[in-house]
N, C-alpha and C positions, 0 to 999 in steps of 0.2 A: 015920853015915848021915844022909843028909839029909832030911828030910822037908816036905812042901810038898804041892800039888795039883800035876798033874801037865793040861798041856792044849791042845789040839791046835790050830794056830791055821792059817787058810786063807793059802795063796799070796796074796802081794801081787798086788792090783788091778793091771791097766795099764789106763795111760789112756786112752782111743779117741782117737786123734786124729782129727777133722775139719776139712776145708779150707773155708776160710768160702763160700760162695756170691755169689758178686757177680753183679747184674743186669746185664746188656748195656744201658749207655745209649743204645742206637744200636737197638734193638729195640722197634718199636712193639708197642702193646698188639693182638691179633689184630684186637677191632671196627676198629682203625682202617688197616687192611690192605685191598689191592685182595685180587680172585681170583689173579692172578698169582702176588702177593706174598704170599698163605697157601699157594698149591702150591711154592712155592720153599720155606717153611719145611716142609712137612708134605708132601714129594713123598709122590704115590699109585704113582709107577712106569712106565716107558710098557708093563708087562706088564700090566697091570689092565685098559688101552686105556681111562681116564678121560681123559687128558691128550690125545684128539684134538683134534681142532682142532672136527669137527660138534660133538662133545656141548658146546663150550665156545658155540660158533653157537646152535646150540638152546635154550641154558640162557640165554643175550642175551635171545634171540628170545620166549621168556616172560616174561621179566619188561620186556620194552619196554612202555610202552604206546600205543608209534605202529604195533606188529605186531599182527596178529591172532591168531599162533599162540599158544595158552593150555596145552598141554601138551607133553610130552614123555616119549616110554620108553626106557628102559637095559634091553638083554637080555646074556645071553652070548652068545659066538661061536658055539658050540658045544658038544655037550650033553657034554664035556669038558674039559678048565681053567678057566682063571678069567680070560681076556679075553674084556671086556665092549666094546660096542658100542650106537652109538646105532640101536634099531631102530625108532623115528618118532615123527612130530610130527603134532599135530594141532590144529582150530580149534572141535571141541566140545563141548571143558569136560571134566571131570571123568568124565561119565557113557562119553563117547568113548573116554578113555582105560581106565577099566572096562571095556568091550569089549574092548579092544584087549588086554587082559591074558591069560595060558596059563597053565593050570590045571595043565601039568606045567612050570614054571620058576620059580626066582625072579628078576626083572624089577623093577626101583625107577623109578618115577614122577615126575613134578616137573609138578605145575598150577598155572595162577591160576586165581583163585575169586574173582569179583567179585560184590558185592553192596549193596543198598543201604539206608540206614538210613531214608531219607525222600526225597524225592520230588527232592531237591536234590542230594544228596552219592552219591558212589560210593565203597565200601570194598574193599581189595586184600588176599586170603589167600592166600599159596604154602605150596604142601600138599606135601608129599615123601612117596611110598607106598613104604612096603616088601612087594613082593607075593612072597609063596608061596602057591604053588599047590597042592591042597590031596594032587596026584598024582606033585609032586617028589618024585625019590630023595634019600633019606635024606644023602646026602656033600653032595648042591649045599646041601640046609640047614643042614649044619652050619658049612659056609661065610658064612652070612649075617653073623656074628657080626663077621666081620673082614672084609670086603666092604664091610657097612652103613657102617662107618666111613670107610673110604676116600671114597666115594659122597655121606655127609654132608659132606664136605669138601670137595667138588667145586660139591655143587648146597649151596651153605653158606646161602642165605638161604630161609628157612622160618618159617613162622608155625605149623605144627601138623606133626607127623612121624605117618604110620599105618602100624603092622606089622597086616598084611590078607592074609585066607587066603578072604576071601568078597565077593565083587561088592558083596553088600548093607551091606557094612560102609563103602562108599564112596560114600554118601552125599551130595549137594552141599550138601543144608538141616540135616544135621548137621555139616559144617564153617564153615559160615556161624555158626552160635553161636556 
């Protein structure tokens, strides 16, 4: 009889294989992307209703600065699914579009915010609001999560993003900081 230790050894490893990742050279880096050319890589869907043709108008039309229009709001269709719609524009700043907001929906914002550091120069903030209202049902909110993204990628140029459930949180001399 033989004697020895006696001892238990694990299944051989397999390898994981991995397929190496090559970069697309023909794929710009996103900053250097028109609006078109980011919805074409990151379609939002024409169910969303981002990909109008108003909200793309609107979303021009504030950041021109040969327009006057200085905001704009995204509502839903309907107090039911999830196409959105541009439900207006307007030319009195921030605090206008703060009115303009409903305390049972969530509704995402897009402003400029012009301000000046000295008597000479003028400075350009676009503000993106994410508003819930503070009497929306419970499903439109849990929606925002996946909404807000789509929305960020649509109205993509933004200088400060505000998730706001209170008028007073919408501030124009707290975005100017």
């Amino acid at each position: 009889m033989m004697q020895g230790t006696w001892r238990q050894t694990a299944p051989p490893r397999r390898p994981t294989l991995r397929a190496p990742v090559a970069a697309n050279p023909l794929r710009k880096p996103q900053a250097f992307l028109g609006r078109e050319q980011q919805q074409q890589q990151h379609p939002t869907g024409s169910m969303s209703g981002l990909d109008a043709p108003e909200i793309a108008a609107a979303y021009d039309a504030v950041r021109s600065d040969k327009d006057s229009t200085n905001w704009l709001l995204i509502s839903y269709a309907g107090p039911t699914g999830n196409k959105l719609q541009l439900s207006g524009t307007g030319r009195g700043g921030l605090a206008e579009l703060a009115a303009a907001l409903d305390d049972g929906e969530v509704q995402y914002g897009y402003a400029r915010v012009e301000y000046a550091n000295d008597k000479e120069s003028t400075r350009v903030k676009f503000v993106l609001v994410v508003w819930i209202g503070e009497s929306t049902k419970v499903m439109r909110k849990a929606r925002v999560s996946v909404e807000s993204g789509d929305v960020k990628r649509v109205l993509a140029h933004h200088s400060i993003a505000i998730a706001a459930s209170d008028r007073s949180e919408l501030d124009e001399d707290d975005v100017k900081k």
